[in-house]
C-alpha positions in Angstrom: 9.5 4.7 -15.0 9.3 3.9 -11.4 10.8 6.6 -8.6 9.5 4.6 -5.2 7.0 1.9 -4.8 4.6 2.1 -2.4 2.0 -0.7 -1.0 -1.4 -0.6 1.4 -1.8 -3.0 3.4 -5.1 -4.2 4.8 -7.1 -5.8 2.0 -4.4 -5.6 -0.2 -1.3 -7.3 1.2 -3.5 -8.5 4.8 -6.6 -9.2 6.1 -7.0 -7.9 9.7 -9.8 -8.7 12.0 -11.0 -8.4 15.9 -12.2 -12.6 16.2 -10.1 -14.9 15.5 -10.5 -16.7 12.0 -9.6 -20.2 12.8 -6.4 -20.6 10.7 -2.9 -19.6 10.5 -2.7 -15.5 11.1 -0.5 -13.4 13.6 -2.3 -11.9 16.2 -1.4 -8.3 16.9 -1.7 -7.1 20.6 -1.8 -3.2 20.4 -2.8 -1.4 23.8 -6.3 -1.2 23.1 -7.1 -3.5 20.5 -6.0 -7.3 19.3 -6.2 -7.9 15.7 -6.4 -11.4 14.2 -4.1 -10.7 10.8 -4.3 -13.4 7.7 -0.8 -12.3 5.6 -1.3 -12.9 1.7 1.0 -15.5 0.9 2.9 -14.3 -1.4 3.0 -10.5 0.5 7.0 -11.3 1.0 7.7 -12.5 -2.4 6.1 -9.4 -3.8 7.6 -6.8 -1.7 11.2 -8.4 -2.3 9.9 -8.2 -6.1 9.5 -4.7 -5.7 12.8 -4.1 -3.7 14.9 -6.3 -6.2 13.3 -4.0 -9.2 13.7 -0.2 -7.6 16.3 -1.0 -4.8 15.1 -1.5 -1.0 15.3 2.1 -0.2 12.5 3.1 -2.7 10.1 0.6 -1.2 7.4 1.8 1.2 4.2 1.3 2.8 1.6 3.9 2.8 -1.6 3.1 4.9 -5.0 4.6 6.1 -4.2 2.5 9.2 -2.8 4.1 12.3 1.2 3.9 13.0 1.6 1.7 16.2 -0.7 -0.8 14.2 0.9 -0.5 10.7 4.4 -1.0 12.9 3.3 -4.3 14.5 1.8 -5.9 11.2 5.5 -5.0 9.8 7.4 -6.3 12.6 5.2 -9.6 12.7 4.9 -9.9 9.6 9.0 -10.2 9.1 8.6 -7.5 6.2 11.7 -5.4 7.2 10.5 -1.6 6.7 12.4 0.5 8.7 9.9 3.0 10.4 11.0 5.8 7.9 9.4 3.5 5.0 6.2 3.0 6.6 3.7 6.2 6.2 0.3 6.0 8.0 -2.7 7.5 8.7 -0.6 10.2 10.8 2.2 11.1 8.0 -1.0 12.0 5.7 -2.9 14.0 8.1 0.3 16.6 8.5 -0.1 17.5 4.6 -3.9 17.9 4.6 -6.2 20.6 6.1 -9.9 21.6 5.7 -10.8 23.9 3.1 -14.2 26.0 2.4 -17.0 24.2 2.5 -16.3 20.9 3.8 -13.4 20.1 1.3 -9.7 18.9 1.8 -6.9 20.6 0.3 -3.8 18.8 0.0 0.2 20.3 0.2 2.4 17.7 -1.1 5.1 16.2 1.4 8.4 15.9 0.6 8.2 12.5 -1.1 5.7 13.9 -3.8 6.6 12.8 -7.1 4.8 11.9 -10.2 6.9 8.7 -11.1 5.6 7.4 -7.6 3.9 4.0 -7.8 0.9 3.1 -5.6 -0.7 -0.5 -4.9 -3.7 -0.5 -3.4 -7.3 -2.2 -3.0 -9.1 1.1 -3.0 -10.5 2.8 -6.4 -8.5 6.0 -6.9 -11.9 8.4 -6.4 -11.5 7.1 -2.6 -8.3 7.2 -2.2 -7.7 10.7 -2.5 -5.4 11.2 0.4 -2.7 8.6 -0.9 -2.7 9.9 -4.4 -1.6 13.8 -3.3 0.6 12.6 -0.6 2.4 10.7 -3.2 2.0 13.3 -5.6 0.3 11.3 -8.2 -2.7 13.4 -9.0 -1.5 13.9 -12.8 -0.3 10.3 -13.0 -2.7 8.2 -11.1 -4.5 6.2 -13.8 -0.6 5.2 -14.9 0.5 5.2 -11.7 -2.1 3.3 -9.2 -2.6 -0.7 -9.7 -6.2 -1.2 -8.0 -6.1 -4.5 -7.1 -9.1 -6.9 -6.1 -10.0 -6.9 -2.0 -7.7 -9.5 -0.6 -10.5 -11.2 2.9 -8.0 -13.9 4.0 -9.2 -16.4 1.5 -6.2 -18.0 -0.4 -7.3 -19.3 -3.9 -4.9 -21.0 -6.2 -5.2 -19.7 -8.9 -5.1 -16.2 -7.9 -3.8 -13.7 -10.0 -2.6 -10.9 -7.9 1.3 -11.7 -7.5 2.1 -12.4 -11.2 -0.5 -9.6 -12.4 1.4 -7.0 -9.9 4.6 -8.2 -11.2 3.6 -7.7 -14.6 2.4 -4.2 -13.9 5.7 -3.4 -11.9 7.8 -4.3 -14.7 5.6 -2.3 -17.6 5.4 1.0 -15.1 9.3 0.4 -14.7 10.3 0.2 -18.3 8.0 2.4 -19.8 7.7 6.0 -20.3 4.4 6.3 -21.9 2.3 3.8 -19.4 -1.0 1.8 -19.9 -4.0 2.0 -17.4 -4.0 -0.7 -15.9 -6.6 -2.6 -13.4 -7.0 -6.1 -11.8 
């Protein structure tokens, strides 16, 4: 059972960098910064996937990345996200605060939820952020697809979109879920 998809981006559905990586990417102008940004090919594909399975207004991006970049990847990129579907660095940092001795302590956000899906390139021990703001910290090994570092290097016979797709679909129709990991 799936309540709302949501997707990182950098190293998972991009590859952003500061020099330019001699083939086709979208450059991102931000006020301080340019990014050079490689799109997965199949990034589009797999976010309509996920919006055809749960219904557009369940499908989000969550991001370590600040907003105004995460915003211009989105808009460049052509993936559609209205700006109350994309949660950034920003969004996370209102529903964390510094405990005793050096530790974070977490209140979950509105969209908490244990039948939240996330897709990311990060192992779940670092991505401790993401999983409370989605409210996954019972669910994560069912809940969270790790999926291999995505560098801008398109191979054929990469796995990723049928191997998402096939975990989307299992986490949709089940109720008693597998761990899964690519």
């Amino acid at each position: 059972m799936i309540k709302s998809i949501y997707w990182d981006i950098d190293e998972t559905l991009i590859h952003s960098s500061i020099e330019d990586p001699n083939q086709n990417h979208l450059q991102i102008d931000l006020p301080d910064d340019r990014y050079y940004t490689i799109v997965r090919p199949c990034a589009q594909r797999i976010i309509d996937f996920s919006r055809d399975l749960v219904g557009r207004e369940n499908v989000f991006i969550l991001t370590a990345a600040t907003t105004d970049y995460v915003r211009a990847i989105n808009e460049k990129a052509g993936w559609g996200f209205p700006n109350e579907q994309i949660f950034a660095r920003e969004d996370q940092e209102k529903y964390s605060y510094r405990g005793a001795y050096g530790g974070t302590q977490y209140v979950d956000p509105p969209q908490a939820h244990p039948d939240n899906v996330l897709i990311d390139n990060l192992p779940p021990r670092r991505n401790e952020s993401k999983i409370a703001f989605l409210g996954i910290w019972n669910t994560c090994h069912e809940n969270y697809l790790q999926v291999r570092d995505y560098w801008g290097v398109n191979f054929s016979d990469d796995p990723f979109e049928e191997d998402v797709k096939e975990f989307l679909i299992e986490r949709f129709e089940s109720q008693c879920p597998a761990i899964k990991t690519i």
